[in-house]
PDB file of N, CA, C and O in Angstrom:
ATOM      1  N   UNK A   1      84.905 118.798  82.025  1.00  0.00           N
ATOM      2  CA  UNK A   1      85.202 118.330  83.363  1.00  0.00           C
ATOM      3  C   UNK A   1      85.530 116.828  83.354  1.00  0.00           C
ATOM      4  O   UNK A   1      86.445 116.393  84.053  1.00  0.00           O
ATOM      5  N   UNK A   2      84.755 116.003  82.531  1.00  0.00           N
ATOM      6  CA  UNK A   2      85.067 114.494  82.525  1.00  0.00           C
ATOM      7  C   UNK A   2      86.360 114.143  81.713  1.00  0.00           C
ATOM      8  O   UNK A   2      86.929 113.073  81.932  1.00  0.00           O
ATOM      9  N   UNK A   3      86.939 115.220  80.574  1.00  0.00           N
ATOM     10  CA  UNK A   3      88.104 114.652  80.530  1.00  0.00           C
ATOM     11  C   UNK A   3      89.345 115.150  81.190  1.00  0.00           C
ATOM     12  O   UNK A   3      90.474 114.780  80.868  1.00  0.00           O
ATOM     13  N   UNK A   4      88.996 116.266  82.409  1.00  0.00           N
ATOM     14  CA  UNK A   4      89.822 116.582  83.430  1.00  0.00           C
ATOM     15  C   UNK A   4      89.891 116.157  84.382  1.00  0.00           C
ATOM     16  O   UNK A   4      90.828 116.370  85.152  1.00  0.00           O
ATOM     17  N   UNK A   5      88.723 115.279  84.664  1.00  0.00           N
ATOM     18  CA  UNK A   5      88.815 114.313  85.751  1.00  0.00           C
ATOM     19  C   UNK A   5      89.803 112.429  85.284  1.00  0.00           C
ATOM     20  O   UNK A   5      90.465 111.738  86.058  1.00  0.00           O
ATOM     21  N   UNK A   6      89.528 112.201  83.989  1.00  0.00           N
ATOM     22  CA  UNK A   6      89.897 111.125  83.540  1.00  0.00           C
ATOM     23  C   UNK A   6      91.373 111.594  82.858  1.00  0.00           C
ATOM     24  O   UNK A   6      91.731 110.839  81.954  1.00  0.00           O
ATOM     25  N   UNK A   7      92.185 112.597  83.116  1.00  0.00           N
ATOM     26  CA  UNK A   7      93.404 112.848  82.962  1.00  0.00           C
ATOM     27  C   UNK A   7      93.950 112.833  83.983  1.00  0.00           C
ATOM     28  O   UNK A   7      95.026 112.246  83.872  1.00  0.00           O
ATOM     29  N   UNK A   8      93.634 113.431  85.636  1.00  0.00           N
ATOM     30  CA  UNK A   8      94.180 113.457  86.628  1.00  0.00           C
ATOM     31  C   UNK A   8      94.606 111.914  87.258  1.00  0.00           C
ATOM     32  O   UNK A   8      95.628 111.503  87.808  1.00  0.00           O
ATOM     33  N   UNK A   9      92.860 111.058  86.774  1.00  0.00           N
ATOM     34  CA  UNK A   9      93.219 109.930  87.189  1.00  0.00           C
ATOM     35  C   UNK A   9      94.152 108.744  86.585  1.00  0.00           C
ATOM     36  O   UNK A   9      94.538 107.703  87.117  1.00  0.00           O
ATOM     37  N   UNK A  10      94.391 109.306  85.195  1.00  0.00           N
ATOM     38  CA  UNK A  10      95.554 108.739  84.795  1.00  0.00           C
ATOM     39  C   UNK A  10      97.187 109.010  85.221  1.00  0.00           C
ATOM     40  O   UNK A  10      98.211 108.326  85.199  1.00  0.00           O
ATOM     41  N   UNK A  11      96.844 110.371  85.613  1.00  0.00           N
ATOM     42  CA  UNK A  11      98.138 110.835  85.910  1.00  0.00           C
ATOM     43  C   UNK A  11      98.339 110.246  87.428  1.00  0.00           C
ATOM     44  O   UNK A  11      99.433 109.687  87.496  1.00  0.00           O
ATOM     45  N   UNK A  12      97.651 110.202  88.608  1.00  0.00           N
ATOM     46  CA  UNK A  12      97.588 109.742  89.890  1.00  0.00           C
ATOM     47  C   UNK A  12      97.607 108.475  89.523  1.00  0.00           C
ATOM     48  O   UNK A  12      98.668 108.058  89.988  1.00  0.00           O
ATOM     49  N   UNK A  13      97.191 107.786  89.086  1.00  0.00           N
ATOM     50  CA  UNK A  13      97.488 106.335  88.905  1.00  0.00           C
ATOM     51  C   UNK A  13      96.368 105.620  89.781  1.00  0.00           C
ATOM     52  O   UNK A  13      96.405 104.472  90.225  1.00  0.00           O
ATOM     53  N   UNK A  14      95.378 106.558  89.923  1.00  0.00           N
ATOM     54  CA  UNK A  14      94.353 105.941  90.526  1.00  0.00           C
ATOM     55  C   UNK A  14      92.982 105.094  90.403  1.00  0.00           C
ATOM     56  O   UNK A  14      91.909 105.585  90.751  1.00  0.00           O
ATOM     57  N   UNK A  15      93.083 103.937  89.942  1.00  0.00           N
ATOM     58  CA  UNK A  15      92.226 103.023  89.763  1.00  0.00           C
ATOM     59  C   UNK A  15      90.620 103.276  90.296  1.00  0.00           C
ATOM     60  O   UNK A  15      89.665 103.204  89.523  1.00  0.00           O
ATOM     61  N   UNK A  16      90.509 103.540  91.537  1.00  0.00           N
ATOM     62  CA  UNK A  16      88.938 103.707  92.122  1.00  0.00           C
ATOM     63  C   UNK A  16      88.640 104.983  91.217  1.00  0.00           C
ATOM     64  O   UNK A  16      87.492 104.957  90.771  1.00  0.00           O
ATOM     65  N   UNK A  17      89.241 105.875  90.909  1.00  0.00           N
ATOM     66  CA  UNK A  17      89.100 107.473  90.631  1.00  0.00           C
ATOM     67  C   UNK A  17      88.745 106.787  89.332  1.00  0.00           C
ATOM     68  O   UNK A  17      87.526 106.889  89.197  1.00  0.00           O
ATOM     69  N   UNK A  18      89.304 106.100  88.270  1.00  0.00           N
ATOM     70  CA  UNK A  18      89.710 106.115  87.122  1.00  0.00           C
ATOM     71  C   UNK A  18      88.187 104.961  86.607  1.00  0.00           C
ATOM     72  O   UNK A  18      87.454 105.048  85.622  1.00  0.00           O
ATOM     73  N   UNK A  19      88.185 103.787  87.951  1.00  0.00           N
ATOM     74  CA  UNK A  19      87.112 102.847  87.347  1.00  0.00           C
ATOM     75  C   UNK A  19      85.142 104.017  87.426  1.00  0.00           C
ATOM     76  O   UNK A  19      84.053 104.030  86.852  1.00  0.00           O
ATOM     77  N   UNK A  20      85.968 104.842  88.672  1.00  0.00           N
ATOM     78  CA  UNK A  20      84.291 105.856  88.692  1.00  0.00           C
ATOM     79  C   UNK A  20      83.949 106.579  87.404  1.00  0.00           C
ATOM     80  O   UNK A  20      82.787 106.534  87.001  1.00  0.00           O
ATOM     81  N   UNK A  21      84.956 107.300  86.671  1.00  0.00           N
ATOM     82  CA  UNK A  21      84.891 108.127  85.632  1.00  0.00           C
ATOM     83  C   UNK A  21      84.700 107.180  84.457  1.00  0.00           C
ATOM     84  O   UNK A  21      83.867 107.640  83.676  1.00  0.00           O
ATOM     85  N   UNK A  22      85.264 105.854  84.026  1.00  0.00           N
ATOM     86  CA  UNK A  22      85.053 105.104  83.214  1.00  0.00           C
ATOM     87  C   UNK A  22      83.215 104.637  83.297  1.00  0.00           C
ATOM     88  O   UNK A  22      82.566 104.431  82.272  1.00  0.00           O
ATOM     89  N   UNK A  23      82.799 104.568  84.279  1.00  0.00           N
ATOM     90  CA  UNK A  23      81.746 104.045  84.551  1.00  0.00           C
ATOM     91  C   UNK A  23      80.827 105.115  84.435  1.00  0.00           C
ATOM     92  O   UNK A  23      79.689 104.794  84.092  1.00  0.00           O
ATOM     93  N   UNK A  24      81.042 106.233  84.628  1.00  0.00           N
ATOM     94  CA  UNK A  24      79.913 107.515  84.538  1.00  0.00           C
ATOM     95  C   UNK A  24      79.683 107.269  82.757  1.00  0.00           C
ATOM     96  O   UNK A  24      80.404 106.774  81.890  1.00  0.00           O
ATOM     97  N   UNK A  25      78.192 107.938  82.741  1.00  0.00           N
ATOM     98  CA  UNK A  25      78.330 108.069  81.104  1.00  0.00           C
ATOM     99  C   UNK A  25      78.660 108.805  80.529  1.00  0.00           C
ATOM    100  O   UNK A  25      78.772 109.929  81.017  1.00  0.00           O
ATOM    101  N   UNK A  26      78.971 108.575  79.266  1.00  0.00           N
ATOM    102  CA  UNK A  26      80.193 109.243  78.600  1.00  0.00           C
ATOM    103  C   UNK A  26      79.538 110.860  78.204  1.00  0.00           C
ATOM    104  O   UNK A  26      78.330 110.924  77.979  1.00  0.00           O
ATOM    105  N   UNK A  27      80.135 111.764  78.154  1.00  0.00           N
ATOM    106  CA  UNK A  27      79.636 113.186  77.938  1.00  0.00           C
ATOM    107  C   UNK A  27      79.589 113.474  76.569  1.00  0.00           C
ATOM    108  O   UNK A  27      80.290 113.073  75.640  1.00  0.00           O
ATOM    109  N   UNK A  28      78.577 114.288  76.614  1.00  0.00           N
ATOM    110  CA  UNK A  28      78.930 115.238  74.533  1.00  0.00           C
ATOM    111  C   UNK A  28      79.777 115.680  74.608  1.00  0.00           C
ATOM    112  O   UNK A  28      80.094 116.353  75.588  1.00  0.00           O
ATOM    113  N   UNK A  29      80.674 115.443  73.363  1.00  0.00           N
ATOM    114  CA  UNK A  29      81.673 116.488  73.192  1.00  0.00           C
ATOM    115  C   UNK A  29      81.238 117.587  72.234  1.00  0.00           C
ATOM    116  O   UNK A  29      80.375 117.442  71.369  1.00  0.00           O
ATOM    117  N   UNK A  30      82.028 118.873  72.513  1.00  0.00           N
ATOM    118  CA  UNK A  30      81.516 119.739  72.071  1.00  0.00           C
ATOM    119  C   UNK A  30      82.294 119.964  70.089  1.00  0.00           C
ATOM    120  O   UNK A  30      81.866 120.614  69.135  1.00  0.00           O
ATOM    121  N   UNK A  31      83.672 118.970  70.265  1.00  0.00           N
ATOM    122  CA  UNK A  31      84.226 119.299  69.252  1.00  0.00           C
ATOM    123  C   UNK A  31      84.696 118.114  68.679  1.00  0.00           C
ATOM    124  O   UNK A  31      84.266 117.020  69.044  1.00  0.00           O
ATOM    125  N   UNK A  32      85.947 118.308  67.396  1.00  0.00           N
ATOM    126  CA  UNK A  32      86.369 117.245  67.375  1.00  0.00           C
ATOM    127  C   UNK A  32      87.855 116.814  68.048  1.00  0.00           C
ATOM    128  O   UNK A  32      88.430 115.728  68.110  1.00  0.00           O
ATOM    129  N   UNK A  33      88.242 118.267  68.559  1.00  0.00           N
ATOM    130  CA  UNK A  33      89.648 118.579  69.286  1.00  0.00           C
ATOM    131  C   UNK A  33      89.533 117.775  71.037  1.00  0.00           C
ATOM    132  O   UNK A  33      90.396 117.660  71.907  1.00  0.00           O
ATOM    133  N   UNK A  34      88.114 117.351  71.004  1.00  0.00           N
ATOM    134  CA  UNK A  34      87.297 116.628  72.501  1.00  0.00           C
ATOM    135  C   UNK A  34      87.269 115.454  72.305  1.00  0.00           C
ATOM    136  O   UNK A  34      88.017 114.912  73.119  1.00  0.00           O
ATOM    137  N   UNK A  35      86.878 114.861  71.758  1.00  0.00           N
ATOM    138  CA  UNK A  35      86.754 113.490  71.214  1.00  0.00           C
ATOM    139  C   UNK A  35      87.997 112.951  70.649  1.00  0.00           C
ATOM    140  O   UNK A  35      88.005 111.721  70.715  1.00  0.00           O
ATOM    141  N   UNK A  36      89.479 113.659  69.898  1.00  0.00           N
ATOM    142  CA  UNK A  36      90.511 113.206  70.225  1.00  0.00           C
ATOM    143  C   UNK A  36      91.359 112.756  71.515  1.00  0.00           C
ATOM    144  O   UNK A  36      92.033 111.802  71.902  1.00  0.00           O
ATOM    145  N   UNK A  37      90.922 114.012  71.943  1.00  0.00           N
ATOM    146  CA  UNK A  37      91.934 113.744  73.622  1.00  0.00           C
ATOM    147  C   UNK A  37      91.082 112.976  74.498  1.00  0.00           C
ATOM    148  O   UNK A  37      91.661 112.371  75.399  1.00  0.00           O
ATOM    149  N   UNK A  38      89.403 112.841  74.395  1.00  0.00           N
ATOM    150  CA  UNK A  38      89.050 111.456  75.099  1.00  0.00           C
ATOM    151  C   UNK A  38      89.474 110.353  74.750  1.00  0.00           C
ATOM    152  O   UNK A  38      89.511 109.402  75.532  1.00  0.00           O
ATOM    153  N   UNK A  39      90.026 110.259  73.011  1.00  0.00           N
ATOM    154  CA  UNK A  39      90.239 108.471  72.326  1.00  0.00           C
ATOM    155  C   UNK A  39      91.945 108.746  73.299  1.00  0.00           C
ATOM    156  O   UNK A  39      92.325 107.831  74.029  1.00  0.00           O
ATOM    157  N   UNK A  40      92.357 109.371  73.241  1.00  0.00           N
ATOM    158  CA  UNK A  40      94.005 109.115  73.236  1.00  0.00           C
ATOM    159  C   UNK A  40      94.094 108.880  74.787  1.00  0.00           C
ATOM    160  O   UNK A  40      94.770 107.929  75.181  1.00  0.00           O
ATOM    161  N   UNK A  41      93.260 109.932  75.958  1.00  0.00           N
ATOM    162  CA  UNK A  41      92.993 109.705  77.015  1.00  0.00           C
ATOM    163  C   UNK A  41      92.252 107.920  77.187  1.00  0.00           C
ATOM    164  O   UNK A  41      92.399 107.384  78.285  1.00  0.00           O
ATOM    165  N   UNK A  42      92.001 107.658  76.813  1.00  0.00           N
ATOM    166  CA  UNK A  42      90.858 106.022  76.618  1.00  0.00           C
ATOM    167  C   UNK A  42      91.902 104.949  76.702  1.00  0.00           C
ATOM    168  O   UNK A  42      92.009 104.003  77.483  1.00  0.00           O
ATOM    169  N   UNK A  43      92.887 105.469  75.365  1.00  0.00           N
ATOM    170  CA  UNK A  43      94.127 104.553  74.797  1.00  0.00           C
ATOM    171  C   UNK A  43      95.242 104.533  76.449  1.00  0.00           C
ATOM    172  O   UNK A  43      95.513 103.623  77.231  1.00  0.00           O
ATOM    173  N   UNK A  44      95.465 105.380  76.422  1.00  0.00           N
ATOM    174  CA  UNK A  44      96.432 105.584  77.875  1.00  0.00           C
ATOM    175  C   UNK A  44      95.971 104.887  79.233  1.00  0.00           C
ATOM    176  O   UNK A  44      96.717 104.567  80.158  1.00  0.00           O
ATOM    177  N   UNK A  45      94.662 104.725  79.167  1.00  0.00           N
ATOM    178  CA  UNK A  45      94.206 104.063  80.454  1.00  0.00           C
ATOM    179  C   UNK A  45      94.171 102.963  80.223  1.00  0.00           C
ATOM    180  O   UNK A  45      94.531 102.164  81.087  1.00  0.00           O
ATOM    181  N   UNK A  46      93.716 102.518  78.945  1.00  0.00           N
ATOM    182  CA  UNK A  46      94.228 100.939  78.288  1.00  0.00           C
ATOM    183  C   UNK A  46      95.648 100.915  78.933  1.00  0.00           C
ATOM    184  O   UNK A  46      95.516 100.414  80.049  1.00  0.00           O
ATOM    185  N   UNK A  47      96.315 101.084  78.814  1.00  0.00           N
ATOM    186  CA  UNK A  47      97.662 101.058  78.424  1.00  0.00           C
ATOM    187  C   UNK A  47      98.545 100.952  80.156  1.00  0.00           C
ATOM    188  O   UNK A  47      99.410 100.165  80.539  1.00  0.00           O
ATOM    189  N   UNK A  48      97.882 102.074  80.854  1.00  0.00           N
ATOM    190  CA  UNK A  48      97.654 101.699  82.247  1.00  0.00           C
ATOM    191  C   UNK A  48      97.280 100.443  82.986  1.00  0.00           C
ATOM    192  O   UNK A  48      98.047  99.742  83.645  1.00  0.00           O
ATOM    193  N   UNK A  49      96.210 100.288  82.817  1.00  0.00           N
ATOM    194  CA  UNK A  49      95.470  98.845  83.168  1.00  0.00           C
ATOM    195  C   UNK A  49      96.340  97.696  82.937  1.00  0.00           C
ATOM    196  O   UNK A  49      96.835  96.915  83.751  1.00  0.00           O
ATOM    197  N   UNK A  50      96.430  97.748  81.657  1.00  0.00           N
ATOM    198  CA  UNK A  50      97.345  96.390  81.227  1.00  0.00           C
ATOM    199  C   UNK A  50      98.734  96.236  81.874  1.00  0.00           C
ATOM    200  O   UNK A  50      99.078  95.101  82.204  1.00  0.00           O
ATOM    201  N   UNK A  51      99.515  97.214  82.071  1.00  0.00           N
ATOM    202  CA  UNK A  51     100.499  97.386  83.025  1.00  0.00           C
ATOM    203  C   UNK A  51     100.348  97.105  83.888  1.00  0.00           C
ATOM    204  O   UNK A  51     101.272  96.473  84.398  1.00  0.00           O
ATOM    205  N   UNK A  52      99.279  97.306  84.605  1.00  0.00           N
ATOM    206  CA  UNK A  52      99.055  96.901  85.740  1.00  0.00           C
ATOM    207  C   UNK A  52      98.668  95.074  86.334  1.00  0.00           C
ATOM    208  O   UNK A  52      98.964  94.347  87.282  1.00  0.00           O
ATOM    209  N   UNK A  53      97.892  95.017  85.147  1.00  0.00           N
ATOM    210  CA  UNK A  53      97.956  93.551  84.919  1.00  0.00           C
ATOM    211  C   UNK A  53      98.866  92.916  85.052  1.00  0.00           C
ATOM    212  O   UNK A  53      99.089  92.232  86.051  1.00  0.00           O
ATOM    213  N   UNK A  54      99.682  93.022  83.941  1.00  0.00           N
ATOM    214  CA  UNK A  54     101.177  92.274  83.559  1.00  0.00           C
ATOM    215  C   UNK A  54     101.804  92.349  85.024  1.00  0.00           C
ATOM    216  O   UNK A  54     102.621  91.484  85.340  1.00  0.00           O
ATOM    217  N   UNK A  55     101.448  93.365  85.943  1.00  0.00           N
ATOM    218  CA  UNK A  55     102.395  93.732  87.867  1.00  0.00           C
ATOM    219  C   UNK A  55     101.825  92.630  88.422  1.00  0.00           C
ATOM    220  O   UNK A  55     102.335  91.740  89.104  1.00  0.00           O
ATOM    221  N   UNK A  56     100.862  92.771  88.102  1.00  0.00           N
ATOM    222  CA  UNK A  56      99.492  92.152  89.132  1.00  0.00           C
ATOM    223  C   UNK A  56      99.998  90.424  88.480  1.00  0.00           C
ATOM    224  O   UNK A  56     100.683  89.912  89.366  1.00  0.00           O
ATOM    225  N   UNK A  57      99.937  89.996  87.945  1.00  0.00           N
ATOM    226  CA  UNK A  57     100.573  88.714  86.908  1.00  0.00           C
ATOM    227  C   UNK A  57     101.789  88.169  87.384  1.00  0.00           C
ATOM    228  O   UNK A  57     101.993  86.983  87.644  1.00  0.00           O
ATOM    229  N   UNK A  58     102.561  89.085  87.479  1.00  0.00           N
ATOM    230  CA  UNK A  58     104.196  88.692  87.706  1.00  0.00           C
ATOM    231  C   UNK A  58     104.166  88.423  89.100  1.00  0.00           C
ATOM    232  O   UNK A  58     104.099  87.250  89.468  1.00  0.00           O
ATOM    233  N   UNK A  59     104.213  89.517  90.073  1.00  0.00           N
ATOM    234  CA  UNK A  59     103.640  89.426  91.680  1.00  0.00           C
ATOM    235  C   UNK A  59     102.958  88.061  92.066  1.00  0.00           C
ATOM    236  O   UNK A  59     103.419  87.372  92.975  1.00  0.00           O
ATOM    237  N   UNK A  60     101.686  87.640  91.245  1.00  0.00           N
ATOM    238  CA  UNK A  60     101.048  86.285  91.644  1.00  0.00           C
ATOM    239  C   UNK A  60     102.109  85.100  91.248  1.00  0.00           C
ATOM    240  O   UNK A  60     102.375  84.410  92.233  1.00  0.00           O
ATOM    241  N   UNK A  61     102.687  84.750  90.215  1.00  0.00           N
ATOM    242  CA  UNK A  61     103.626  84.033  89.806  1.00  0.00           C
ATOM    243  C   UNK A  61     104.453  84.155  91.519  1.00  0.00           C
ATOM    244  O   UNK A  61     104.247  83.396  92.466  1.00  0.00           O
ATOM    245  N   UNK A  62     105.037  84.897  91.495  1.00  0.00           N
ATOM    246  CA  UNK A  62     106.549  85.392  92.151  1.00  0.00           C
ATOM    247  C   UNK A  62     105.569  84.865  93.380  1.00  0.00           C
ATOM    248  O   UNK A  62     105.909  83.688  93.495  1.00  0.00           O
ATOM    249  N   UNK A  63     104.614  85.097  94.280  1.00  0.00           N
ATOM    250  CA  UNK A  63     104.037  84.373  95.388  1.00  0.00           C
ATOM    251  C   UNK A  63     104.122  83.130  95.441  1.00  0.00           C
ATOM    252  O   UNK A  63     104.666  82.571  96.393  1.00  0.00           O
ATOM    253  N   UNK A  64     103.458  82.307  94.156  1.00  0.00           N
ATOM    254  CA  UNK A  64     103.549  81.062  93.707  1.00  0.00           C
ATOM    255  C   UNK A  64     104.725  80.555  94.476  1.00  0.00           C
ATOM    256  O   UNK A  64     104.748  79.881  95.506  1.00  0.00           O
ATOM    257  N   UNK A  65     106.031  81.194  93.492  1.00  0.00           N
ATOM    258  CA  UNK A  65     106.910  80.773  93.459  1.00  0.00           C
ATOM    259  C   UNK A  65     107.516  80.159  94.988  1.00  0.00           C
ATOM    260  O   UNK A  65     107.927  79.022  95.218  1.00  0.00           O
ATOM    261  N   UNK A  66     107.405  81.439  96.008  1.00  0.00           N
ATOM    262  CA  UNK A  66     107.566  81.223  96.953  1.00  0.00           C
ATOM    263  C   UNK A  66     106.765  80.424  98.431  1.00  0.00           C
ATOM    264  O   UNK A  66     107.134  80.210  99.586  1.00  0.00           O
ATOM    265  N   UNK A  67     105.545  80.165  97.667  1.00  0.00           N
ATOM    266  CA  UNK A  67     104.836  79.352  98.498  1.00  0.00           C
ATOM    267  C   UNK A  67     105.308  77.802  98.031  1.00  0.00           C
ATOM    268  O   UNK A  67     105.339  76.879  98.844  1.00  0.00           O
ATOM    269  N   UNK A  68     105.620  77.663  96.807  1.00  0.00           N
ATOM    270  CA  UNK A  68     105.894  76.613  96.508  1.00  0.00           C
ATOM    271  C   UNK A  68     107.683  76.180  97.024  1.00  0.00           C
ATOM    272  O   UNK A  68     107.925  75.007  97.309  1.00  0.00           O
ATOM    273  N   UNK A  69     108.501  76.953  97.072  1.00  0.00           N
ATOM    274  CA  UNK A  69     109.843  76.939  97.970  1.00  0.00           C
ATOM    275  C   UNK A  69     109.820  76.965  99.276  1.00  0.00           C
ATOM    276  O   UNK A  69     110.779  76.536  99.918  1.00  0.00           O
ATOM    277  N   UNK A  70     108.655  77.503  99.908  1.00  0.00           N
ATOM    278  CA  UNK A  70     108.430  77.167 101.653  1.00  0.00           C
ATOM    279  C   UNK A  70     108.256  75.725 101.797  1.00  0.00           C
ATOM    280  O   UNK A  70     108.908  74.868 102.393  1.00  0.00           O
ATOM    281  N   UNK A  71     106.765  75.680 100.797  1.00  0.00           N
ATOM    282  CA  UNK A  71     106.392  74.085 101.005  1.00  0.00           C
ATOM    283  C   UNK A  71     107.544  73.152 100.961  1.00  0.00           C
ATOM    284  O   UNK A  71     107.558  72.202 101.743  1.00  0.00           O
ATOM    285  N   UNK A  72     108.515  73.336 100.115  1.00  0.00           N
ATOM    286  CA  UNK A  72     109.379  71.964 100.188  1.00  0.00           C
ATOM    287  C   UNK A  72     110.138  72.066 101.083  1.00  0.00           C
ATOM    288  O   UNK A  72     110.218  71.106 101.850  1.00  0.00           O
ATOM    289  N   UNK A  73     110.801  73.005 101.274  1.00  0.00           N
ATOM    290  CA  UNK A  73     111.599  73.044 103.141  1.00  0.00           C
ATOM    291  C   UNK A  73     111.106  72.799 104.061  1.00  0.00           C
ATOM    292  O   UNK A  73     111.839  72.418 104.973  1.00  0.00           O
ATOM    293  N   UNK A  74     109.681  72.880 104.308  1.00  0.00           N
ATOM    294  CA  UNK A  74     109.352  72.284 105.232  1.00  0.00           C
ATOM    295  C   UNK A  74     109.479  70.802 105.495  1.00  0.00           C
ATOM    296  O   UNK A  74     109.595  70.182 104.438  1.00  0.00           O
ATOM    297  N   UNK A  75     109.497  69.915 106.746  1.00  0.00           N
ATOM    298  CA  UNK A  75     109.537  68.767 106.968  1.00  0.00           C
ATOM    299  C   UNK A  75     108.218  68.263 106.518  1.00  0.00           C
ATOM    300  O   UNK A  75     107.334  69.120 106.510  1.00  0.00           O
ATOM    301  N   UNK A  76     107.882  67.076 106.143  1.00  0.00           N
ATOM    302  CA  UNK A  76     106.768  66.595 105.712  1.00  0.00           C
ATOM    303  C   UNK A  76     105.980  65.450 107.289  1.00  0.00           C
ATOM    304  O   UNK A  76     106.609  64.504 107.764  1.00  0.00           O
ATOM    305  N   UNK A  77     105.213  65.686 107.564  1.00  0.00           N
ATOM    306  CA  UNK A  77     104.528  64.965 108.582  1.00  0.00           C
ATOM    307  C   UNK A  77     104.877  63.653 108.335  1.00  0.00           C
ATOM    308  O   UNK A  77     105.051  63.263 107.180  1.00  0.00           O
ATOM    309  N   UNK A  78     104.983  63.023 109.166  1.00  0.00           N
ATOM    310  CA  UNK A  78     105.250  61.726 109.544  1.00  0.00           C
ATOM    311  C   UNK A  78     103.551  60.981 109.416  1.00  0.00           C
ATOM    312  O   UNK A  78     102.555  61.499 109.921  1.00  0.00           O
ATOM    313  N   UNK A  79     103.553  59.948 108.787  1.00  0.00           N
ATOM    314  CA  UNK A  79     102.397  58.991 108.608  1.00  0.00           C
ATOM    315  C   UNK A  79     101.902  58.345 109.638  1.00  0.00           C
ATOM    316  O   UNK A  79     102.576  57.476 110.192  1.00  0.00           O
ATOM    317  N   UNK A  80     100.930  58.590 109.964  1.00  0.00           N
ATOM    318  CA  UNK A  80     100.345  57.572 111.048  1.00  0.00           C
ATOM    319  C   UNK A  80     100.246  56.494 111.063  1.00  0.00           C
ATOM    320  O   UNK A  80      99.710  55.937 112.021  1.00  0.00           O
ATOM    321  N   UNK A  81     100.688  55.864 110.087  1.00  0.00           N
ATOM    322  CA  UNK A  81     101.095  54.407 109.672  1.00  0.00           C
ATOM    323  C   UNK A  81     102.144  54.088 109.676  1.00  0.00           C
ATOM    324  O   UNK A  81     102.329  52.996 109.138  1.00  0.00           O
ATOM    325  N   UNK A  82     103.343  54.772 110.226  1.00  0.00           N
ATOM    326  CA  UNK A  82     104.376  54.683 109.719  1.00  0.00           C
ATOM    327  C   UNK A  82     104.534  53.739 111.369  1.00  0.00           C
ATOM    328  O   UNK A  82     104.013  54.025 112.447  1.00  0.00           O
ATOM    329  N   UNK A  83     105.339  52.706 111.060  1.00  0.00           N
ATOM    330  CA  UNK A  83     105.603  51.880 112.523  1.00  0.00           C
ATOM    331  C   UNK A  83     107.298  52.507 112.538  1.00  0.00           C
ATOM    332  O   UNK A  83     107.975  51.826 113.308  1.00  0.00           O
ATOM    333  N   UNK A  84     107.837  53.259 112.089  1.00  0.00           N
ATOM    334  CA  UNK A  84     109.382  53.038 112.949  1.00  0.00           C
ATOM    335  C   UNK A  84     109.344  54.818 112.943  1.00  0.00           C
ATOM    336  O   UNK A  84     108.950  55.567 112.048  1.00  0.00           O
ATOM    337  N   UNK A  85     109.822  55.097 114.084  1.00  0.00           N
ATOM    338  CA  UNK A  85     109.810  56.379 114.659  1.00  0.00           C
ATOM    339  C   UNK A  85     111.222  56.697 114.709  1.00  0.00           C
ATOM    340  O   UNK A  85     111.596  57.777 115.168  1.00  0.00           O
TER     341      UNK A  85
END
């Protein structure tokens, strides 16, 4: 059941689903045909995650980017020191 639950959630792409099943403890396997498809299932969610990272990475940059291109179009406040209006 835990590596049918930690396949679906790879396949859905679902993070809450995927961080619950990562976090449960890990089950006996009964074989060694079980304990392959959990490592390769393991490897794939690696592999997920980090993708997701690298989104999650680029996206923050790319905000950056554009908070930092608002800021300069905007007009800059005038100094309260400034004597000529």
């Amino acid at each position: 059941m835990w590596l049918k639950n930690l396949q679906i959630a790879i396949i859905e792409k679902d993070i809450e689903k995927l961080d619950n099943i990562l976090n449960e403890e890990l089950p006996e396997f009964e074989d060694q045909e079980q304990m392959e498809k959990a490592s390769y299932l393991l490897k794939e969610a690696a592999v997920f995650l980090y993708e997701l990272k690298d989104e999650t990475s680029h996206a923050m940059r790319q905000i950056k980017k554009n908070i930092d291109f608002i800021n300069s179009t905007q007009n800059k406040p005038k100094n309260k020191l400034d004597v000529k209006y």
